[in-house]
C-alpha positions as CSV (number, residue, x, y, z in Angstrom):
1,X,2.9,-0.5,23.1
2,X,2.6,-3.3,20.1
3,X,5.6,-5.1,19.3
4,X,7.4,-4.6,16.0
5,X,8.2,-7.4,14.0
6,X,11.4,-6.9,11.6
7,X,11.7,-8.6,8.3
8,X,15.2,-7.9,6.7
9,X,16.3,-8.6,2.8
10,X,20.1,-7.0,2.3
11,X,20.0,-3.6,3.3
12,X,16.1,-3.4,3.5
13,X,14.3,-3.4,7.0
14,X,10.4,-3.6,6.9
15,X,8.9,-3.3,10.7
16,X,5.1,-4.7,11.2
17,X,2.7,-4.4,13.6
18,X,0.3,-7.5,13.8
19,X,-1.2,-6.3,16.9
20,X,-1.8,-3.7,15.5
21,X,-3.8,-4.2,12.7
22,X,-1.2,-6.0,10.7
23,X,0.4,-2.5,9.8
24,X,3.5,-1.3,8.9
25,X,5.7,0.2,11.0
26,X,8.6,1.1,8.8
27,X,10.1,0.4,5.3
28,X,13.7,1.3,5.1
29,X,16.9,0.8,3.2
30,X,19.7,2.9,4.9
31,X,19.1,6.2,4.9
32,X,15.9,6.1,2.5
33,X,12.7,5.9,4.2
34,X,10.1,4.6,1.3
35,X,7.0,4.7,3.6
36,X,6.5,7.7,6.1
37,X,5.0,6.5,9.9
38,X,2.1,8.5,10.5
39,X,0.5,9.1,13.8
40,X,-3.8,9.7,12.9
41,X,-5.8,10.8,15.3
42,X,-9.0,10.3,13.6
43,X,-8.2,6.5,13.6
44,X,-9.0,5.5,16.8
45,X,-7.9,2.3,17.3
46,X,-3.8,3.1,16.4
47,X,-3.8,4.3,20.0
48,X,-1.8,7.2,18.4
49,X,0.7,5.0,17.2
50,X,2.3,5.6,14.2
51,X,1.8,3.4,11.1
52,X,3.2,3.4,8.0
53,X,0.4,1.4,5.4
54,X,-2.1,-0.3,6.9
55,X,-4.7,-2.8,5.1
56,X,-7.7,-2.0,4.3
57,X,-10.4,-4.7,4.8
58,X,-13.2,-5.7,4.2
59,X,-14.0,-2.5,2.3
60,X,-12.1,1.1,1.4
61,X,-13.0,4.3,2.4
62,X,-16.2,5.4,3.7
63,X,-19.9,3.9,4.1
64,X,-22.5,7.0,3.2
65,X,-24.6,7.1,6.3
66,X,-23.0,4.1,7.9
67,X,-25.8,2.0,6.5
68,X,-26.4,-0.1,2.6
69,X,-28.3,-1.9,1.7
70,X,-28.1,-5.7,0.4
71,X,-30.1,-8.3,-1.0
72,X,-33.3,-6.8,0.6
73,X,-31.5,-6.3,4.1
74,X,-30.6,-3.1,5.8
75,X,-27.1,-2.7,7.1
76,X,-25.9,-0.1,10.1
77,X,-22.0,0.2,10.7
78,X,-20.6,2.1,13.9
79,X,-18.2,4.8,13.1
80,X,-15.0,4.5,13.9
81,X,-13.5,7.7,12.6
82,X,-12.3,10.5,14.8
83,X,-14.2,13.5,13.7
84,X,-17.1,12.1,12.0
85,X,-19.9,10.2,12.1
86,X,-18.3,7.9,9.7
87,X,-17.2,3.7,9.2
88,X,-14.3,3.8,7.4
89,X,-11.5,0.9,5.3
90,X,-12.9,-2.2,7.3
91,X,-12.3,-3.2,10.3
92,X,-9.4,-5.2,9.9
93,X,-6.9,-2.0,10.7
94,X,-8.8,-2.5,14.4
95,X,-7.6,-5.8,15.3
96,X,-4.8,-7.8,16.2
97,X,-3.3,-10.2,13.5
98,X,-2.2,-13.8,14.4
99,X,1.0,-14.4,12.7
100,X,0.3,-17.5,10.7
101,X,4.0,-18.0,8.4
102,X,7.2,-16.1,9.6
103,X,10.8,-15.9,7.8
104,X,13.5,-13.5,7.8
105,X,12.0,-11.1,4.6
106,X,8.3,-12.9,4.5
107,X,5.5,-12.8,6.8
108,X,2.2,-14.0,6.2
109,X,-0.9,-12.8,8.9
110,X,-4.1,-13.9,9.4
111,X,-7.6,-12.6,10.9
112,X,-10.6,-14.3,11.5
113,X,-14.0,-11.7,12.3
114,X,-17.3,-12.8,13.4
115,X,-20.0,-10.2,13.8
116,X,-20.5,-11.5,17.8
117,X,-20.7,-8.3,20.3
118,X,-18.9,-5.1,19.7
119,X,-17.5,-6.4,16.5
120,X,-21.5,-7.0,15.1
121,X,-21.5,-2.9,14.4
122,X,-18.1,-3.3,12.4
123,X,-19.1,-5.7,10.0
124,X,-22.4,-7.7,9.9
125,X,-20.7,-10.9,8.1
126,X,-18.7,-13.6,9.4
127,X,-14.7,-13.2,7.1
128,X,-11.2,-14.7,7.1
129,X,-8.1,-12.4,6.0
130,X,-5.2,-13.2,5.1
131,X,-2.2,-10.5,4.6
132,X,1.3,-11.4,3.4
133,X,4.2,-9.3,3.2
134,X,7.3,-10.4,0.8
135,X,10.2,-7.8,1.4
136,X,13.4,-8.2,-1.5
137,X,16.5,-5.5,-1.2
138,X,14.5,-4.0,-4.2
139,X,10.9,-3.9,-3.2
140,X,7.7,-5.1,-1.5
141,X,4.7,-7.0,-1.9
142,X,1.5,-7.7,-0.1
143,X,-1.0,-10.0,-0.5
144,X,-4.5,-9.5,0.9
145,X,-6.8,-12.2,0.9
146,X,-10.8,-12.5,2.1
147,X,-12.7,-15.7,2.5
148,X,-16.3,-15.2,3.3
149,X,-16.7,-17.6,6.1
150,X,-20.7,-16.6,6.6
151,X,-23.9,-18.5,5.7
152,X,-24.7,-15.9,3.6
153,X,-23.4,-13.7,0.8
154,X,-21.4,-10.5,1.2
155,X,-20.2,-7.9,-0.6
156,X,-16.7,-7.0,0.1
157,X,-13.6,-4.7,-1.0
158,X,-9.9,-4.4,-0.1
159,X,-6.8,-2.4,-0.3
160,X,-3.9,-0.7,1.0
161,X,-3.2,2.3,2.3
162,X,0.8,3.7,2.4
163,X,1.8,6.8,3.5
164,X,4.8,8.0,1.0
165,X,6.9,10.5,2.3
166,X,6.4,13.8,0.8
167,X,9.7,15.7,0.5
168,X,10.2,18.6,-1.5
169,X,10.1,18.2,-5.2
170,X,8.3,14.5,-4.7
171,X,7.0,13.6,-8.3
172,X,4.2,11.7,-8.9
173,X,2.3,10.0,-12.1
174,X,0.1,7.3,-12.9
175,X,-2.9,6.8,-15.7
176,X,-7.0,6.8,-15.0
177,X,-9.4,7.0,-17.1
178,X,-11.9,9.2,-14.9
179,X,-11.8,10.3,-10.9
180,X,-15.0,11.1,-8.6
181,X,-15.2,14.5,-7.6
182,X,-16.1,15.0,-3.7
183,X,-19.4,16.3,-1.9
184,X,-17.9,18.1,1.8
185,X,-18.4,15.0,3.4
186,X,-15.7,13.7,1.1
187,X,-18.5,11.3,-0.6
188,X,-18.2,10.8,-4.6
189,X,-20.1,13.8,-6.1
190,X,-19.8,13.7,-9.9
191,X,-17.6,11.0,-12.2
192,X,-15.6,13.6,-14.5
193,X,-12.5,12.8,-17.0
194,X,-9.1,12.4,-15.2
195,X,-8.2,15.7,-17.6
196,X,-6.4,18.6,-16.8
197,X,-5.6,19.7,-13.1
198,X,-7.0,15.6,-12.3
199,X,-4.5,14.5,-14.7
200,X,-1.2,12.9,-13.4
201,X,-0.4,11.4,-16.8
202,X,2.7,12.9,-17.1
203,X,4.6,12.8,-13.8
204,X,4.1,16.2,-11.8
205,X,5.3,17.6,-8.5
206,X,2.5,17.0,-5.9
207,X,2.7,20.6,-4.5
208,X,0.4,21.5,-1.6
209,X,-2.8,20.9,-3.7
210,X,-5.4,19.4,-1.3
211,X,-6.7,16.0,-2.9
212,X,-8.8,13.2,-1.4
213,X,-10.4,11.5,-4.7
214,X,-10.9,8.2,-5.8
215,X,-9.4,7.7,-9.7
216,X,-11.6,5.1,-11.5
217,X,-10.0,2.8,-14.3
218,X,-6.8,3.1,-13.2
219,X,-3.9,1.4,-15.2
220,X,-2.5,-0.5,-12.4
221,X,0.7,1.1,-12.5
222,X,1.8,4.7,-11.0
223,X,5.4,6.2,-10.0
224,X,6.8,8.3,-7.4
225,X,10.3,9.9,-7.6
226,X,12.1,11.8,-4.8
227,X,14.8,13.6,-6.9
228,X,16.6,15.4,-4.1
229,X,17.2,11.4,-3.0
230,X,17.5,10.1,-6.0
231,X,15.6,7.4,-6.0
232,X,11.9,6.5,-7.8
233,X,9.2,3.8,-6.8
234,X,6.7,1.8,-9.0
235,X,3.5,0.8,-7.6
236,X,1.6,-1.7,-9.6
237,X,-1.9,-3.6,-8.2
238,X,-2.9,-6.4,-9.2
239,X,-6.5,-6.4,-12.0
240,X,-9.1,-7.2,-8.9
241,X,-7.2,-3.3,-7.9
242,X,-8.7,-1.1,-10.4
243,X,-9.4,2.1,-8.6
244,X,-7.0,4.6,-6.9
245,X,-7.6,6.7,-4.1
246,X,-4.9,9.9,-4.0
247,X,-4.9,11.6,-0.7
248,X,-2.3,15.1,-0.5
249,X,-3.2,16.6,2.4
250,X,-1.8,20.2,3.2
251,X,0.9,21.0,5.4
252,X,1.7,17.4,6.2
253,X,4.9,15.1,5.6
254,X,3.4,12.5,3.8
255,X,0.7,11.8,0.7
256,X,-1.5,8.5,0.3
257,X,-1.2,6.6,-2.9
258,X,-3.9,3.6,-2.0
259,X,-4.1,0.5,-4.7
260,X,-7.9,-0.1,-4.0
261,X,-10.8,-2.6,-5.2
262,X,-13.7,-0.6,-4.9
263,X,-15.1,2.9,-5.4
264,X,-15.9,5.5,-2.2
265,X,-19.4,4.3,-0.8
266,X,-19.0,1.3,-3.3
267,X,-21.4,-0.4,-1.2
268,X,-24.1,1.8,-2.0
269,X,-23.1,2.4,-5.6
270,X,-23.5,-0.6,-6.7
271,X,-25.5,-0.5,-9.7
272,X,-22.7,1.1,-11.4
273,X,-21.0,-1.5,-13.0
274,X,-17.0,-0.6,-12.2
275,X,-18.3,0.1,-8.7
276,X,-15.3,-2.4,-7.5
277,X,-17.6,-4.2,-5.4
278,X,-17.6,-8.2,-5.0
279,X,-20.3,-9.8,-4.0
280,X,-18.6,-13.5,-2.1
281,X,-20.9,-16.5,-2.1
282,X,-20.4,-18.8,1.5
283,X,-16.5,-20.3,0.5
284,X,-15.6,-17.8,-2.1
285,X,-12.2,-15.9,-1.9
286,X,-10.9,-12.8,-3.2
287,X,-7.4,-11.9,-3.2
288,X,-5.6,-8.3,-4.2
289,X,-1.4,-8.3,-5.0
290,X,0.2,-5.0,-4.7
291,X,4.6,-4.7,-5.8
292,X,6.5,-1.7,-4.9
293,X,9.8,-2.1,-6.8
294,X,12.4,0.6,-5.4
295,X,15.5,2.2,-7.5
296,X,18.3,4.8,-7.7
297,X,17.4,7.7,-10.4
């Protein structure tokens, strides 16, 4: 069992796991549970442990094929997704964070991946990640950072994936310009207008519609209200977080509302030009902020 590290600002408690992938285990303030631990099966290296958020480095979502293709050189990932043949968010939710910076309400992690052994199949380039969390009695922030430590150039992404917890009449609304519609093997499909049922505009009960789409030009702001608690929450990402992946799967407790760089399969999408991708020359850093400011309503 990984050990939880507690971070406390007033009434707010915000549990982590850095062995754990540097996850969250809770997010609290009394009664009021803002993130929803979730136990995955289909991600195999939580143990069955239950999570709150977890980062999502050096890439989001899925690889088509487990394989891309850069600069002339052909890439093969292992899966590591219960289920299916599938490499999914990085590899950084895999491995145990050292905990670099540590106060009472901040905690800054670190993890350093070199493609040597087992961990050559989860990512082919040498990085450095850095993750801070900032808890106030109003909100939270993260930081993610990713310094390409290689010899060569990579492409990379990042993110962050929170699981909300989806009571009844949980509200939801944020702006995109467009979302990518899904093949069955929940790759992008077709890039349509965020219009009509995709539209979340104007704020709108989640309901038990199945969703698992990426939202492209996304203003960097979306809300959540629980009314029966009375109490809202604004996410906001940072401009390097320009896409928006919205996950509402049926039947369960919770929804996923994850501030992302780069578009589903970015890596092999990346002649289009929002594809979110980044490509990191050797010493180059990328960094992603994401605030989640709480309230009564």
């Amino acid at each position: 069992m990984s050990a939880t590290l507690e971070l406390q600002a007033g009434a707010a408690r915000l549990g982590l796991l850095p062995d754990l992938g540097g996850s969250i285990a809770f997010w609290r303030s009394g009664a009021m549970e803002f993130l929803r631990p979730v136990a995955d099966p289909h991600l195999i290296a939580q143990h069955g442990r239950a999570v709150a958020g977890y980062p999502l480095v050096p890439f989001s979502n899925r690889v088509a094929g487990n394989q891309f293709r850069f600069e002339g050189v052909d890439y093969h990932l292992a899966p590591n997704f219960g289920g299916e043949d599938c490499a999914i968010h990085g590899n950084g939710w895999q491995h145990r964070w050292r905990i670099a910076m540590l106060s009472d309400s901040s905690a800054t992690l670190s993890l350093d991946h070199a493609p040597i052994g087992p961990r050559a199949g989860e990512w082919p380039f040498s990085y450095r990640a850095q993750l801070r969390y900032d808890l106030r009695e109003a909100g939270l922030s993260i930081g993610i950072l990713i310094e390409n430590t290689d010899t060569r150039s990579q492409p990379v992404g990042m993110g962050f994936h929170p699981y909300f917890p989806r009571h009844a009449g949980l509200r939801v609304g944020f702006a995109a310009s467009s979302v990518w519609t899904s093949a069955p093997d929940h790759l992008p499909l077709l890039r349509i207008p965020a219009e009509g049922p995709w539209s979340f505009a104007h704020m709108r009960d989640v309901g038990e519609a199945a969703i698992d789409n990426c939202y492209a030009g996304w203003s960097g702001s979306a809300f959540l209200r629980w009314p029966r608690e009375g109490y809202a929450l604004t996410l906001e990402g940072s401009p390097e977080l320009r896409h928006l992946v919205l996950f509402t799967p049926p039947g369960q407790p919770y929804i996923g509302l994850e501030p992302v760089s780069n578009m589903n399969d970015g890596f092999n999408r990346m002649a289009i030009a929002d594809s979110g991708v980044r490509v990191l020359a050797p010493g180059q850093k990328m960094e992603g902020h994401i605030r989640m400011t709480v309230a009564r309503c």
